[in-house]
N, C-alpha and C positions, 0 to 999 in steps of 0.2 A: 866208932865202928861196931857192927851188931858183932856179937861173938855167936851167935846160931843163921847166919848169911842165908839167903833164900838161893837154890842151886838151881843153875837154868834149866827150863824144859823146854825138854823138844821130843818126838818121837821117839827117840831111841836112850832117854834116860830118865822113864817113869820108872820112879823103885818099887820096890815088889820087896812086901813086910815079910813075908815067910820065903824057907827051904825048899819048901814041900816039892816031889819030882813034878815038869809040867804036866800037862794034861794036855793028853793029843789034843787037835782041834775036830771037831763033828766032818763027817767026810760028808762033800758036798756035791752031788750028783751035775753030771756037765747038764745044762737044759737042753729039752728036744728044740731043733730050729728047721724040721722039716715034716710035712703031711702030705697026703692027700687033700684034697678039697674033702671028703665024707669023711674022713679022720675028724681034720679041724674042725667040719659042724659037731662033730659028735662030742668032740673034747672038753673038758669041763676045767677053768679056767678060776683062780682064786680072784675076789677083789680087788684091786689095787690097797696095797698097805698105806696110812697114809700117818704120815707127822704131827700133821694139823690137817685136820678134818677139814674141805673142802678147798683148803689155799695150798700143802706141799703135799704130792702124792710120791711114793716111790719113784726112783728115777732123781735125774737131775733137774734143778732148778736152777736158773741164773736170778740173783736177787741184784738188781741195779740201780744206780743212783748218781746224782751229784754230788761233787766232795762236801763232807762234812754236813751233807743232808741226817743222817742218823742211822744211817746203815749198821756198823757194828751194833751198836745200842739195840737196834732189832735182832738182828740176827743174835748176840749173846741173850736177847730175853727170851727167844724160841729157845736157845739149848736149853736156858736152867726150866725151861718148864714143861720140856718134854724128857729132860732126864728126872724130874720130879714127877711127872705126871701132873700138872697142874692144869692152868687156863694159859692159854696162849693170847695176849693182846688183855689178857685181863677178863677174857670171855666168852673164849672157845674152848672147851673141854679138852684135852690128850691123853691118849696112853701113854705112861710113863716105860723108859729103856734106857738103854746106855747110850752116849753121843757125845761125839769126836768133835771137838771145837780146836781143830790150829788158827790161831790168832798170830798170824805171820808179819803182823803188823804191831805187835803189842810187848812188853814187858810183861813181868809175873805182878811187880808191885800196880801199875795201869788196869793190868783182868783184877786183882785184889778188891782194888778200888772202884772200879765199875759194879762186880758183883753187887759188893757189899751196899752199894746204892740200890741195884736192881731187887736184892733179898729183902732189904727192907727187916732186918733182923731174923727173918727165918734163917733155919739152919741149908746150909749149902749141899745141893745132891752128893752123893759120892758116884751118883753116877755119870758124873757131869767130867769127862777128861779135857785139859786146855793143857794146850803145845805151843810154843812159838816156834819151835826150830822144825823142819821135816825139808829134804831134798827135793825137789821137781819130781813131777813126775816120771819122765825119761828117765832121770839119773837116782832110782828106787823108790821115789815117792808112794810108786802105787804100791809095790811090797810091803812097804812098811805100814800102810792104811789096810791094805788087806792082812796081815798078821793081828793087828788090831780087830780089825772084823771078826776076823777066826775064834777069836780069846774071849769075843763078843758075840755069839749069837741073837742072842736078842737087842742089839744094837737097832734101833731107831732111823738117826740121824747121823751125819756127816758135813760138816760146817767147813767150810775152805774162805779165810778172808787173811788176804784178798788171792785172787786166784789170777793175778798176773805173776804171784809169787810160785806157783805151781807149775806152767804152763812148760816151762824150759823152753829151751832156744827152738826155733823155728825148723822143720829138716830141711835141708840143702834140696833148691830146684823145685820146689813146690810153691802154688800161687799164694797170694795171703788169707785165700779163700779155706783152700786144701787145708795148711799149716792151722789154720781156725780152729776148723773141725774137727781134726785130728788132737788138738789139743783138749776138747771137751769132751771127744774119745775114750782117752783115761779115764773122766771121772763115770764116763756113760758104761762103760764097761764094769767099773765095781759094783754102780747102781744096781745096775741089772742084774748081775751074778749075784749078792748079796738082796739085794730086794728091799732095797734101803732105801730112802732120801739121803741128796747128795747135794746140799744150797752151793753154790758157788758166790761168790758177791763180788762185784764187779763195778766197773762204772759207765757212764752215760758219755754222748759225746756233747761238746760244749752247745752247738748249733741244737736248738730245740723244732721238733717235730709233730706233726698233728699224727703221724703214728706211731706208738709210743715203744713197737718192737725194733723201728728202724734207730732210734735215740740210745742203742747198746752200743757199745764202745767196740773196732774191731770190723771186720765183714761181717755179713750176713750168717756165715758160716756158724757163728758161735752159738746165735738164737737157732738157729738151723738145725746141729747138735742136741741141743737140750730138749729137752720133754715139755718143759715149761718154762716162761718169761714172768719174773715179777719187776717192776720198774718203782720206785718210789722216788714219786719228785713232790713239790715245796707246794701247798695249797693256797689260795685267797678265803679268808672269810674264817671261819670259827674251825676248821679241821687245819693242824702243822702239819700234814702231807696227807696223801693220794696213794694208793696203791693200785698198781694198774694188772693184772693179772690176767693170763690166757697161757693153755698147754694141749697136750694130747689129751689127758686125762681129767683137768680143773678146765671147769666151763670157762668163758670170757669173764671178768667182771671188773668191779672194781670199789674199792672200800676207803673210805673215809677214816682218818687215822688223829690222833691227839697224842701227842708227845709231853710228859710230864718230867719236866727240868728236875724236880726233886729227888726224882724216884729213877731217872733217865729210862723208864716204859714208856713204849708205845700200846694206848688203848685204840680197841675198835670202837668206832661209834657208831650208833644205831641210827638206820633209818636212810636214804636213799645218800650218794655223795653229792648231790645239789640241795639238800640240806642243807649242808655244812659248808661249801665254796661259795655261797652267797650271801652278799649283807648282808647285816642284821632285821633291814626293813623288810627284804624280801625273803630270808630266812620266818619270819613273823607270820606274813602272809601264806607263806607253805603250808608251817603248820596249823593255820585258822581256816585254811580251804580241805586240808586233809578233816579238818576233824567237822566241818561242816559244809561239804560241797552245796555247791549251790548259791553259796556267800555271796552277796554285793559288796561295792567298797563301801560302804556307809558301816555292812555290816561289822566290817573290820576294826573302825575308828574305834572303838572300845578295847580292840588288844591293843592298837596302838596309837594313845594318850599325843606321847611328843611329836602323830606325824602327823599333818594338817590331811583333810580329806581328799584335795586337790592332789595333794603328793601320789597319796594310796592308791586312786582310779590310774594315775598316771603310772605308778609301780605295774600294775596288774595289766595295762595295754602290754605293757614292754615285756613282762614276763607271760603273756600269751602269745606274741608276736616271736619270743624267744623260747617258745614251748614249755616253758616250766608250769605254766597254765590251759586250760580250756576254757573257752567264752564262748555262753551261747546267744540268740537273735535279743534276748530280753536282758543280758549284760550280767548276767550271772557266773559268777568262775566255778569249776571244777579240776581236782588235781589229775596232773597228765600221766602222775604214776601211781602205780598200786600203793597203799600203807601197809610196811612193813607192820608185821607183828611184836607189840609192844615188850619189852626186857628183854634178855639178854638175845642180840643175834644169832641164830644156829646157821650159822656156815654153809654146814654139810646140806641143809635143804636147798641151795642154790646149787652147789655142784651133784648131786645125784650121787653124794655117800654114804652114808651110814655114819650118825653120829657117836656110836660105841663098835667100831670094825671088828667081827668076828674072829682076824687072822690076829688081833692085841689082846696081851694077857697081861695080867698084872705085872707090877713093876718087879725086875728080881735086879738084885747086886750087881755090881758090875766087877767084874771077874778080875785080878790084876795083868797090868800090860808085863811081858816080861819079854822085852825082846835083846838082841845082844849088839854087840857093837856101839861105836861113838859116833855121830857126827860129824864132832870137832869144830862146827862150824859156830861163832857168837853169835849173842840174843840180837834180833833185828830193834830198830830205834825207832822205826816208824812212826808218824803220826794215824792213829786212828781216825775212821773214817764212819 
């Protein structure tokens, strides 16, 4: 038996190394929620603050998925890299701040061990806070996240997994539409008032969908609520998942993902998501038509050695027939989408951000939580997701 035991955490028993009297928290003005029409043109309005440059803007987020697709895994490598200030995915730049990761699903020794894979031997933020224990929201949840906040001005992010464990009982007489909403409510509410991102991570329904907002777990209600949907489900071909994104504030899109077992990151990878969800033979072909439109399949046979030239022409009908090609009268292919800009992907230039946001300042300390009261309640057992 260890003689120095690791003490549970949860919300209300992060220790605080010094005495010292608290410090108020910054008083925070209620937001105007009324104008004129010639007001509101006239008014001048901050950017959206953003997490990750072009995929989480302020507000909330629903991050969804199939069990054991890699969700946690994701969502723990956004916190330690926006409480670092590092690359998010391995490739998107972030300003660094403090962020609330409850892992309501997790052990201390579980987050240990994940971390210590995802660090890869760097040293761990101190701005990086992980909870397993916190109340629903009805029953103080959201107190105890906004006391947090308080202590934290420059707070970032707010990571909720899983957020069935948040949501608290349903109210009496309400449809399961209402009771939705109302629950995503809570988090929509700190978002706002603090001016934060707020991922929730959630899951998918078993019945898979060609729309990938209706495939959230729950009524409509929930994606309804949120600001933003992200959905990651399982890829074919050379990318381990899809990321399917659409919000008020992040354009439509969608990103191509590689999952690395050693490291348990998820990278972005470059370059359209039909890239990567296709063959290898037609994956080949992509990129020998991007980088020389106008290609016949003759001209191809030289990238590729092991595939007969019969195969090739016959590849390129199917993939212009299926759009990932264009064929003109003299049997010439040209690619059906733009080439991305070769190294690292800049995000931000797809949703209309700003890749260094004005309203992020450099990383500062993260303040201690010192809040009072117990719980009482034990560490959850769950299996991560």
């Amino acid at each position: 038996m260890s003689a120095n035991p690791i003490p549970p955490l949860h919300l209300y028993s992060v220790p605080s190394d010094t005495e010292a009297a608290p410090v108020p928290p910054p008083k925070r003005e209620r937001p105007r929620t009324a104008w004129t029409a010639d007001q509101l043109m006239a008014a001048n309005f901050p950017e959206p603050k953003w997490a990750v440059p072009g995929i989480l803007a302020e507000g909330v987020s629903l991050l969804a998925g199939p069990p054991k697709v890699g969700k946690s895994w994701l969502s723990l490598g956004l916190a330690l890299a926006v409480a670092a200030g590092g690359q998010a995915f391995d490739s998107v730049p972030v300003q660094g701040g403090p962020v609330l990761y409850l892992a309501l699903e997790d052990t201390p020794r579980r987050l240990q061990t994940r971390m210590g894979k995802l660090l890869g031997g760097q040293p761990a933020p101190a701005g990086l806070t992980l909870v397993t224990e916190c109340p629903p929201f009805p029953q103080g949840g959201t107190e105890a996240i906004a006391q947090w906040l308080d202590r934290n001005p420059d707070a970032r992010m707010v990571v909720i997994d899983v957020f069935a464990k948040m949501r608290g009982q349903a109210p009496q007489g309400v449809s399961a539409y209402d009771a939705d909403y109302v629950s995503v409510g809570y988090a929509k509410r700190l978002a706002d008032h603090y001016g934060i991102a707020v991922v929730l991570v959630h899951h998918v329904r078993k019945a898979g969908s060609d729309d990938f907002l209706t495939e959230v777990s729950g009524t409509n209600g929930i994606a309804g609520a949120a600001d933003a949907t992200l959905v990651l489900k399982r890829a074919r071909g050379q990318a381990d998942g899809i990321v399917h994104v659409t919000g008020r504030d992040v354009d439509e899109a969608e990103y191509a993902l590689s999952f690395q077992p050693a490291s348990g990151a998820w990278h972005l990878l470059d370059g359209p998501v039909t890239d990567h969800t296709v063959g290898d033979t037609r994956a080949a072909i992509l990129r020998y038509v991007r980088a020389h439109p106008g290609a016949k399949p003759k001209d191809m046979a030289g990238e590729l050695p092991h595939v007969d030239l019969d195969t090739i022409r016959r590849t390129c009908a199917r993939m212009a027939e299926a759009g990932q090609l264009t064929r003109d009268a003299s049997g010439r292919y040209y690619p059906d989408t733009e080439t991305r800009t070769q190294g690292a992907p800049v995000v931000s230039a797809l949703s209309g951000c700003p890749v260094n946001p004005s309203d992020q300042h450099e990383r500062s300390g993260q303040s201690e939580l010192e809040l009072s009261g117990l719980s009482g309640s034990s560490e959850a057992e769950g299996t991560a997701v």
